[in-house]
N, C-alpha and C positions, 0 to 999 in steps of 0.2 A: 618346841612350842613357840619359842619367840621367831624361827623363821615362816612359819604358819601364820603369826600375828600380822606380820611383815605383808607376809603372801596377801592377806587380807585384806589389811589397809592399803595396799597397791591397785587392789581389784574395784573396792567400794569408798576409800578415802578421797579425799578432794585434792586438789592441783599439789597443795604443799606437804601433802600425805597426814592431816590433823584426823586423828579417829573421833573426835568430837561428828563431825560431818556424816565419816561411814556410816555412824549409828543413825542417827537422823534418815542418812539415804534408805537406809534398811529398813527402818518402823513405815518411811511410805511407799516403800516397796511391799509389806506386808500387810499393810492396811490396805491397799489398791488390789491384790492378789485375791483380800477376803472379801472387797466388795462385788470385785467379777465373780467369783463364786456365787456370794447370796444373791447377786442379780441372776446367775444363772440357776440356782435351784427355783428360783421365782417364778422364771418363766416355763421352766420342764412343770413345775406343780398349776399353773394357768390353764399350758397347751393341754396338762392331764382331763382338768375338771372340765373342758370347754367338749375336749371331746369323749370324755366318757359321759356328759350328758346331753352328747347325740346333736349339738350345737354348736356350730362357729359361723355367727352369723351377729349382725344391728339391724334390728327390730326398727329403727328411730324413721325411716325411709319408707314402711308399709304403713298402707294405709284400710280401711274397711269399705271397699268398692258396694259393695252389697249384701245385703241379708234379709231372710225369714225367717216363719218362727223357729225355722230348725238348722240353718245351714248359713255360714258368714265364707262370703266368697272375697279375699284377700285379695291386693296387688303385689303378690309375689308369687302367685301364679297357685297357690294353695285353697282348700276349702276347709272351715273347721265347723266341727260337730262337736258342740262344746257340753251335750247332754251326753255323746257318748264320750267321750276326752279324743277323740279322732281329729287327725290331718291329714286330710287326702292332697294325693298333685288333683291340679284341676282337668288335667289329661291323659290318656293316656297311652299308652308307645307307639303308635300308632300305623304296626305292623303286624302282621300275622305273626304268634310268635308262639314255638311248642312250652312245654310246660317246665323241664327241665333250663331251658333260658332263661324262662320267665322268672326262676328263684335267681338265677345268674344275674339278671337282671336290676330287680331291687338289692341284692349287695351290692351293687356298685352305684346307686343308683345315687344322685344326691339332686337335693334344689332347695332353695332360700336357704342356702347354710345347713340346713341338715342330712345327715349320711344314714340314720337308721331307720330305712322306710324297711316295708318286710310285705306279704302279699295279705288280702284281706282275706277275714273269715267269708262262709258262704251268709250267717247271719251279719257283718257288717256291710256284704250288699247287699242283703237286701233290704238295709235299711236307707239307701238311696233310690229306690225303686218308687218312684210316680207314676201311676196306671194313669196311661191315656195324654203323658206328657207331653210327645210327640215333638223330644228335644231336638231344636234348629240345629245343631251341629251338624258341618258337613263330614258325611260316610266316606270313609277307605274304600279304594278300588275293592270291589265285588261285594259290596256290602250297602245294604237297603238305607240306613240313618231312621229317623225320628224314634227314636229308642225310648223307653218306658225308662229314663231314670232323671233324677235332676238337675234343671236347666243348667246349675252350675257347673256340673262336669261335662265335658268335651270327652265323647264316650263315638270309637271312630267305627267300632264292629259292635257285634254284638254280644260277646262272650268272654268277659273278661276271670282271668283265673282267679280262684278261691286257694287257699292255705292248703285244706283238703286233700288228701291223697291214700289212694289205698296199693300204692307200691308200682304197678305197671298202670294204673288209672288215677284221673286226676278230677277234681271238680270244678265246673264252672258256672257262671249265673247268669241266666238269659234274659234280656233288657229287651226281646223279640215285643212287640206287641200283641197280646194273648196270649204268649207265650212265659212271663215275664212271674212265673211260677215254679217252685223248688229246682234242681237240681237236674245239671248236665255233668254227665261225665262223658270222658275221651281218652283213650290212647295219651300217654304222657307225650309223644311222640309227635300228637296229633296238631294241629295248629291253624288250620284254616277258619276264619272267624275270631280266634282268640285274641285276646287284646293283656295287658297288665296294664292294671289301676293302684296304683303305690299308694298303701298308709301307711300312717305311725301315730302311735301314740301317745299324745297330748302332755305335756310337761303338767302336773297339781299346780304350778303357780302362774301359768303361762294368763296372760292378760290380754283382752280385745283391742287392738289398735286402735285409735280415732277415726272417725269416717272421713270420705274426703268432701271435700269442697260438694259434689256432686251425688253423694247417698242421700 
């Protein structure tokens, strides 16, 4: 035991070998050890909450570019639909894209900080559907443009996919004008005209930006 002691105070004692010192080196060796600890449980418990809900993003830099009575079109490139709790991108992929992709798609998809966009129902498009809108956006190669839905969104075909799916068929929403009534389906496969329009939905505490200088 006393060559252990020895061992000890050679390893942790000071120049003269006084174990007064070793002890002291050791309490701030172990108080340093427990504070990187709790700084790191801190931050694994932060990175948890930020992204299990669905955000890692500061709010402080957006601003409220525009709105009506239905629709707040953000400078971070988002729309909110605050009667439905919905966040749409303000565009969308702006390729032909089969329908299978398309879910491939919104998992990976992220913007303003957020990662849980998902594809919309066939009823939350049609709840952007303006008959007769005849939105300026310009159309994707092979594709007509002034589309029946609103001005806010940057809609580049006309057929953007729905949630919907009946296994080898998928559903889509036609923004065609006259046409801009219930339900296309297609070949999962299929793709020509189809577009992805990403939402997600709406955090209960989420708050309206200030407008800018210029709403």
């Amino acid at each position: 035991m006393r060559q252990l002691n020895h061992l000890l105070l050679g390893r942790y004692g000071d120049a003269s070998g006084g174990p007064g010192r070793a002890r002291g080196r050791g309490l701030r060796l172990g108080t340093s050890f427990a504070t990187s600890i709790a700084a790191s449980v801190f931050v694994a418990i932060l990175l948890a909450a930020l992204l299990l809900g669905g955000c890692v993003t500061d709010d402080e830099d957006v601003v409220l570019e525009s709105r009506d009575e239905v629709l707040l079109l953000l400078s971070n490139g988002t729309v909110v639909d605050e009667s439905r709790a919905l966040m749409w991108s303000a565009t969308d992929n702006g390729v032909d894209i089969s329908f299978d992709a398309a879910v491939d798609y919104v998992d990976e998809y992220e913007l303003a900080g957020y990662g849980d966009w998902r594809l919309p129902t066939l009823q939350e498009l049609e709840s952007l559907l303006v008959e007769g809108a005849q939105n300026p956006a310009p159309p994707g190669p092979g594709c007509f443009g002034e589309y029946d839905i609103h001005p806010f969104i940057k809609l580049t075909c006309c057929c953007p996919w729905a949630l919907q799916d009946e296994g080898t068929r998928a559903a889509s929403f036609p923004f065609i004008p006259g046409m801009a009534q219930g339900t296309m389906w297609h070949h999962n496969s299929g793709r020509s005209g189809n577009r992805v329009l990403p939402v997600r939905d709406l955090e209960a505490e989420w708050i309206a930006p200030p407008a800018s200088s210029s709403e």
